[in-house]
VOGU-3710 file (C-alpha; in Angstrom, 3 decimals, decimal comma):
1> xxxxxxxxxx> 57,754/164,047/9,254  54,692/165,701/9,530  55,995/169,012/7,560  57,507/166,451/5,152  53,567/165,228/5,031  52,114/168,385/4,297  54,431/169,481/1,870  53,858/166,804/-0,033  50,222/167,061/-0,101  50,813/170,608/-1,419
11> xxxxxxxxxx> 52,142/170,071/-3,941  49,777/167,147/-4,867  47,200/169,556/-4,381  48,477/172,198/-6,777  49,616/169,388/-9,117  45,794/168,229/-8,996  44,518/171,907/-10,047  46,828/172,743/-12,568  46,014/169,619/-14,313  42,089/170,303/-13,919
21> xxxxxxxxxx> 42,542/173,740/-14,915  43,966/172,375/-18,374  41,405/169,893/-18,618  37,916/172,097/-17,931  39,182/175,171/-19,027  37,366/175,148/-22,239  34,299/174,098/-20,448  34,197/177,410/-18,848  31,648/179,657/-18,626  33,505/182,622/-19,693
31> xxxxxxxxxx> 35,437/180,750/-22,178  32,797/180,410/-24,421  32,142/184,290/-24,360  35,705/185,182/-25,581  36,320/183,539/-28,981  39,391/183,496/-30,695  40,148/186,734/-32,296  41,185/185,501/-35,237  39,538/182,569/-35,825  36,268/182,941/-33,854
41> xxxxxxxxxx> 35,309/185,930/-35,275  31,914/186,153/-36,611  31,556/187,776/-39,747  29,795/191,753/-39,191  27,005/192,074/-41,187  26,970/195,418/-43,581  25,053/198,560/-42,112  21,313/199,177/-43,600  22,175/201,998/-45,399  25,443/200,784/-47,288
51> xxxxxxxxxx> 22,777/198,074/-48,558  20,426/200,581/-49,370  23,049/203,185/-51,196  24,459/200,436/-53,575  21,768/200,742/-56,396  21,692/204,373/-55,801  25,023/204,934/-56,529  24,361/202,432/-59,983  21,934/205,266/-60,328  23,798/208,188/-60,721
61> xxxxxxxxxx> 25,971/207,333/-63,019  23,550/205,562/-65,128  21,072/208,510/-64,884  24,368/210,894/-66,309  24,895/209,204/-69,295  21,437/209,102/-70,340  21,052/212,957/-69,314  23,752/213,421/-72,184  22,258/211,097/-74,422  18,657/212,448/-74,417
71> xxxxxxxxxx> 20,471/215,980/-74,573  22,625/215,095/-77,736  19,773/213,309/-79,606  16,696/214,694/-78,485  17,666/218,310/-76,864  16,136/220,545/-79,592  12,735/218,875/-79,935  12,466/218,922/-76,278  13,250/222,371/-75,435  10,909/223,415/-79,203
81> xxxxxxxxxx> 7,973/221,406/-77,095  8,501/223,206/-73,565  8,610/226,462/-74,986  5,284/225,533/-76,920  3,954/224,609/-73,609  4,523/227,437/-71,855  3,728/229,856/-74,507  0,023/227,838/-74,632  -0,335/227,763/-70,747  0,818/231,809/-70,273
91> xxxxxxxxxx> -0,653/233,124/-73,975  2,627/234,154/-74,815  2,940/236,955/-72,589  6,008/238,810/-71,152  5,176/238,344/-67,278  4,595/234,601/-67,905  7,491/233,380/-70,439  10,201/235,441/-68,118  8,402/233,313/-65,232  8,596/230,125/-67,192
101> xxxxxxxxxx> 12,773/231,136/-68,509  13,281/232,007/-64,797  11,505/228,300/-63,677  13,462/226,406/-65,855  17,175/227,090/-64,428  15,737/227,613/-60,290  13,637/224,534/-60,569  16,953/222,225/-60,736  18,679/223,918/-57,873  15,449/224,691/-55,697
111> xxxxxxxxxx> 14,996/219,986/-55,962  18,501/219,628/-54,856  18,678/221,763/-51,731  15,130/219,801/-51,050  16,432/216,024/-51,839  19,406/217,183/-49,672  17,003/218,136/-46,741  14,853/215,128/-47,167  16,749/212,629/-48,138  17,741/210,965/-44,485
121> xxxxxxxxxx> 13,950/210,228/-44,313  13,443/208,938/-47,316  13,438/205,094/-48,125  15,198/203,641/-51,285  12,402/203,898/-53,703  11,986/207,470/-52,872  15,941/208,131/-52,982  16,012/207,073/-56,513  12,651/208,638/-58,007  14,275/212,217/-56,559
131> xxxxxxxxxx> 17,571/211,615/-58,076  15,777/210,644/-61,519  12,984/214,002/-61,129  16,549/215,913/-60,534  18,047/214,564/-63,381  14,869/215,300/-65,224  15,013/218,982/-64,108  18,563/219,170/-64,695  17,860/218,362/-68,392  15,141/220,732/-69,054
141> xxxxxxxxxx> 17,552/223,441/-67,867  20,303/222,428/-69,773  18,720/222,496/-73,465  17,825/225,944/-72,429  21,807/226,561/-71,548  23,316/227,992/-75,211  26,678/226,455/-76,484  29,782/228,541/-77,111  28,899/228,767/-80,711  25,286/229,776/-80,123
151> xxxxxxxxxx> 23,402/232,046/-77,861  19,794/232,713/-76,448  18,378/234,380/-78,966  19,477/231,616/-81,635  18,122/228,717/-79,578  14,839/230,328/-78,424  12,181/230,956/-81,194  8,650/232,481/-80,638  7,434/236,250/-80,492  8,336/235,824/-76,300
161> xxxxxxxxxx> 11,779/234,774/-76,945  13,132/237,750/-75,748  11,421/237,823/-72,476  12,357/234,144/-71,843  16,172/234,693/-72,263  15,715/237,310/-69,831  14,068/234,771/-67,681  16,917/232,858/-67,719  19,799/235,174/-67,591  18,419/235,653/-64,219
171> xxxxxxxxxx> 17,126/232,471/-62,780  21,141/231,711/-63,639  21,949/234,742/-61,468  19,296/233,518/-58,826  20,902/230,148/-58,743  24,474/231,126/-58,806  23,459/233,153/-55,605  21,603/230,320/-53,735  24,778/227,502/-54,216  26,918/230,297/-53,202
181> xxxxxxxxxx> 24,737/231,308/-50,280  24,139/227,267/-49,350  27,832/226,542/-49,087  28,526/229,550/-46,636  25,398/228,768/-44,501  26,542/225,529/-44,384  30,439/225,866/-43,551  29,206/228,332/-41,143  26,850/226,014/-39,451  29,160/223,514/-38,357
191> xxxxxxxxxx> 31,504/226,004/-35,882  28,051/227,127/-34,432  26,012/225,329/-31,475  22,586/223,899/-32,953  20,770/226,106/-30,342  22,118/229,147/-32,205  20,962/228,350/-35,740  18,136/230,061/-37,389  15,963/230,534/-40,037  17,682/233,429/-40,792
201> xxxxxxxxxx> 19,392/231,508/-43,291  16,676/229,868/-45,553  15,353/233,087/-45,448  18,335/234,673/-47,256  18,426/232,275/-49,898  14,491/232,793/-50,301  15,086/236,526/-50,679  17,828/235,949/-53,255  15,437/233,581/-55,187  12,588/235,842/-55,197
211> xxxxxxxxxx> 14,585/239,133/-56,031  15,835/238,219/-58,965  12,574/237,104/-60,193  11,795/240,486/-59,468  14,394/241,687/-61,266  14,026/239,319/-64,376  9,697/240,394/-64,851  10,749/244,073/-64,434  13,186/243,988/-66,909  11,605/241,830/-69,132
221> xxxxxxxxxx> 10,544/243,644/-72,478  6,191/243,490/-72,584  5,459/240,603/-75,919  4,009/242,261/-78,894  1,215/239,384/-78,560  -1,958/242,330/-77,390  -3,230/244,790/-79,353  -1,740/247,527/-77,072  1,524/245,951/-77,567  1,313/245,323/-81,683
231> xxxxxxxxxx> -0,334/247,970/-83,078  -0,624/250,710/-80,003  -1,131/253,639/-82,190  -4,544/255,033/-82,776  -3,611/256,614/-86,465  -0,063/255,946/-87,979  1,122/257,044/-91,264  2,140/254,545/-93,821  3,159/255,213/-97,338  2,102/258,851/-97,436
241> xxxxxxxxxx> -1,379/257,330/-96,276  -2,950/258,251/-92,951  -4,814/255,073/-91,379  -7,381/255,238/-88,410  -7,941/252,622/-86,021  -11,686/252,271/-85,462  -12,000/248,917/-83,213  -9,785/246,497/-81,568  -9,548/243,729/-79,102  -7,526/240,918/-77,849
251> xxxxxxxxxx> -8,707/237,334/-77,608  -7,532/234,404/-75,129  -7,811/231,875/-78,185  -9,345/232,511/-81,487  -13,102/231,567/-80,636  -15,557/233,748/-83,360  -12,918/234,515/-85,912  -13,905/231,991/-88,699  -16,660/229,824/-88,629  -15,772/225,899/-87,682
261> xxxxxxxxxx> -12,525/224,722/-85,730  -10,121/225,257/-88,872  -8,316/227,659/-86,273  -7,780/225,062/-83,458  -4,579/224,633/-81,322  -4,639/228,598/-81,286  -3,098/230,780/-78,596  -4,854/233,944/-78,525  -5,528/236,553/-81,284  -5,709/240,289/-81,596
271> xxxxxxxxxx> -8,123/242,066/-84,091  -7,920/245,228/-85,189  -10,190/247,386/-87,854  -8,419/250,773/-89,771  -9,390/252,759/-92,171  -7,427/254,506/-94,562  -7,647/258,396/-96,786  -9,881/256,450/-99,104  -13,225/254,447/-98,142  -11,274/251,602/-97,698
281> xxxxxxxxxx> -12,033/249,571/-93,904  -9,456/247,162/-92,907  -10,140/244,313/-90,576  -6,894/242,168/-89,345  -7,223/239,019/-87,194  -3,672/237,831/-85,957  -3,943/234,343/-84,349  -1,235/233,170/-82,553  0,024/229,604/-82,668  2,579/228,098/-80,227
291> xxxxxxxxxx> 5,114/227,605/-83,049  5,887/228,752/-86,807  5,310/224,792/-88,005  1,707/224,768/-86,604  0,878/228,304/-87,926  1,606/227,225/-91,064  -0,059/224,235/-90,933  -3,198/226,016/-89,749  -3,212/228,369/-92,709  -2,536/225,904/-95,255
301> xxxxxxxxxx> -5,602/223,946/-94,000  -7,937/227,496/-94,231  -10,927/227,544/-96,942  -9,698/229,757/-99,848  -10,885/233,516/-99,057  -13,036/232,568/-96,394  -14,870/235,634/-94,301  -14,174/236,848/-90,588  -16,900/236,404/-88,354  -17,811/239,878/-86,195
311> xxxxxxxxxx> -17,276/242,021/-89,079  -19,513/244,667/-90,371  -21,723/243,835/-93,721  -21,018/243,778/-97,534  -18,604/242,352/-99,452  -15,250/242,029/-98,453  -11,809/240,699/-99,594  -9,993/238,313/-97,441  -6,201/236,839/-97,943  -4,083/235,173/-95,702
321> xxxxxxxxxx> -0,173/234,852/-94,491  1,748/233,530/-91,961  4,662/235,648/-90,240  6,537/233,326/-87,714  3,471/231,973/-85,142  1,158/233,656/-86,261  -1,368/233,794/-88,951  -2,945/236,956/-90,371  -6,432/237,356/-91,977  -6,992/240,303/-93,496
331> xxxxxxxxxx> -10,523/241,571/-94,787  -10,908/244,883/-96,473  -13,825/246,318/-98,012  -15,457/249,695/-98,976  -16,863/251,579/-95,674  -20,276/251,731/-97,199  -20,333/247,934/-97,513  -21,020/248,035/-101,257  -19,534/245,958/-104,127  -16,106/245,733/-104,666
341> xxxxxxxxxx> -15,904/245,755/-108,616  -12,225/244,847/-109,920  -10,923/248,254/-110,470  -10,941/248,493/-106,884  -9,302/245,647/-106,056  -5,557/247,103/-105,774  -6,329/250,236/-103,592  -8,220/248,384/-100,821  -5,469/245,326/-100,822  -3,076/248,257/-100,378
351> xxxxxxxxxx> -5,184/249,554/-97,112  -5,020/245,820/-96,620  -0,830/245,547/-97,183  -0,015/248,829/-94,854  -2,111/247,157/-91,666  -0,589/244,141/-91,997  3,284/245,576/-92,847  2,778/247,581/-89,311  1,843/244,568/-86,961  4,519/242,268/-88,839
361> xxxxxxxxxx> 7,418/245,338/-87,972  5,710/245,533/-84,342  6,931/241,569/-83,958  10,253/241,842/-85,833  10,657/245,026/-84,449  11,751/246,963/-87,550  8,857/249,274/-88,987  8,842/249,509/-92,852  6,147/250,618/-95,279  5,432/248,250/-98,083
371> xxxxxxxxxx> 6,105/249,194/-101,975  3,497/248,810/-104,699  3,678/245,857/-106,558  1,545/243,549/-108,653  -1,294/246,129/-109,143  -1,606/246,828/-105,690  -1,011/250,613/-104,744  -2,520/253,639/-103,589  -5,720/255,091/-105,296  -4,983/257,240/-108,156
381> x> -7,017/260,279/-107,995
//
């Protein structure tokens, strides 16, 4: 009887728990700690930076069509008024437009590899004003980049035209050669321990950079924008005339050349005085302008036969002419400084004519002598 008893009150006992265990198991402590899976999931909110990167990547895209946009509609007045720049800020010269040719292709590449470094630290503002200055550079090099059916020298105008196609025949070659040198370094990177890196790398990239800018000044062809560059010879023969240069000198802007400011927004100017087999003295003031539409603006706005400053006394002759970006003013007169009386008129405008045919071959680079025309010719003895 007594097992009987206890077996009984065994199984009441387990009866009792199982039914308690049904009852209070969701009140349990470690119930409330394991949801369902399915249903008592709670959402997971979306990382910090997957919020931050969706406007960015609106960006890009948005920022790409209106790189081809502004190219299409606006690409040669842009890359007219950069070349203007540059011309103003470097007068013109070789050195500094195969700088500026060589700036214009690097600068793009030289911002990327920079964003790339920066860009975990920066915040989302900062993200998209370097994607937009990128896109920005990008453009600027890319109305400098010819089409199939044009090429450098079409698209470039300017006396230092030449130099800045060299500028950016290699500034292409420097930037081919840092991608290139970017995507090794960084394949190679990842199968080496961080310990082992080096600067070694940045370094060769650097070196690339700043060789071919080496390579792009020393092979750049010196501007005929000084005097030692446009008219270098001392006498030259012209015509079957022998002309003597007696002074010359190169400006940084065209201060003292004509009285007033009719000469502003110049560049620089070179002046030169020759004199011919007669007594004829020739004085030539080229002033450079940063394009062919403001030198001819300039010269259309100049007082009819009005005098150079700095020359020597008496009466003189002065005419003027444009010849691409520059204007000429050319003064001759009798070396003694006396009258000019009208039968002398056509053999000191033909002193006049030879000085000004030489610098005009020096910038086309074709050296011609002029013919006699109009009444204008060499003295007759």
């Amino acid at each position: 009887m007594s097992s009987s008893r206890g077996g009984r009150r065994r199984s009441k006992d387990l009866v009792a728990r199982a039914a308690e265990g049904m009852t209070a198991g969701p009140e349990r402590p470690d119930a409330a700690a394991d949801p369902d899976p399915v249903r008592g999931a709670e959402p997971v909110p979306p990382a910090a930076g997957a919020a931050r990167s969706g406007p960015l990547a609106l960006l890009v895209p948005a920022g790409i069509v209106a790189l081809v946009t502004l190219r299409i509609v606006f690409g040669d007045d842009l890359r007219a008024r950069i070349d203007e720049s540059a011309c103003a800020w470097t007068g013109c010269t070789g050195t500094g437009m195969a700088v500026v040719g060589w700036l214009v292709i690097i600068l793009p590449v030289l911002w990327a590899v920079v964003a790339v470094v920066l860009w975990p630290r920066l915040s989302a503002p900062a993200r998209g004003a370097a994607v937009l200055v990128g896109l920005a550079f990008l453009l600027v090099a890319w109305v400098h980049v010819p089409s199939r059916r044009s090429s450098l020298y079409l698209i470039l105008d300017g006396p230092a035209a030449g130099v800045t196609a060299t500028g950016i025949r290699w500034g292409g070659v420097g930037a081919g050669l840092a991608v290139v040198a970017v995507i090794v370094l960084t394949a190679r990177a990842g199968a080496r321990p961080r310990a082992a890196r080096g600067p070694i790398g940045p370094a060769l990239v650097a070196a690339a950079l700043l060789g071919t800018l080496a390579v792009a000044v020393a092979r750049a062809e010196a501007a005929p924008v000084t005097m030692a560059e446009a008219m270098p010879e001392r006498t030259f023969r012209a015509a079957g005339d022998t002309l003597r240069r007696t002074g010359g000198t190169d400006l940084r802007g065209c201060a003292g050349v004509l009285a007033g400011d009719v000469l502003d927004g110049c560049v620089r100017t070179v002046r030169v005085s020759y004199t011919d087999d007669s007594d004829a003295v020739v004085h030539l003031a080229a002033v450079l302008y940063p394009s062919e539409r403001a030198a001819r603006d300039r010269r259309g706005r100049l007082p009819r036969g009005a005098a150079q400053l700095g020359t020597p006394g008496g009466e003189t002759i002065t005419v003027s002419s444009t010849t691409g970006s520059w204007v000429l003013l050319s003064s001759v007169g009798h070396a003694d400084g006396r009258g000019i009386a009208e039968a002398d008129r056509g053999y000191l405008l033909w002193a006049a004519k030879q000085v000004a045919y030489r610098f005009i071959g020096r910038q086309v680079g074709l050296l011609a002598a002029p013919s006699a025309a109009d009444g204008i010719g060499p003295r007759t003895p």
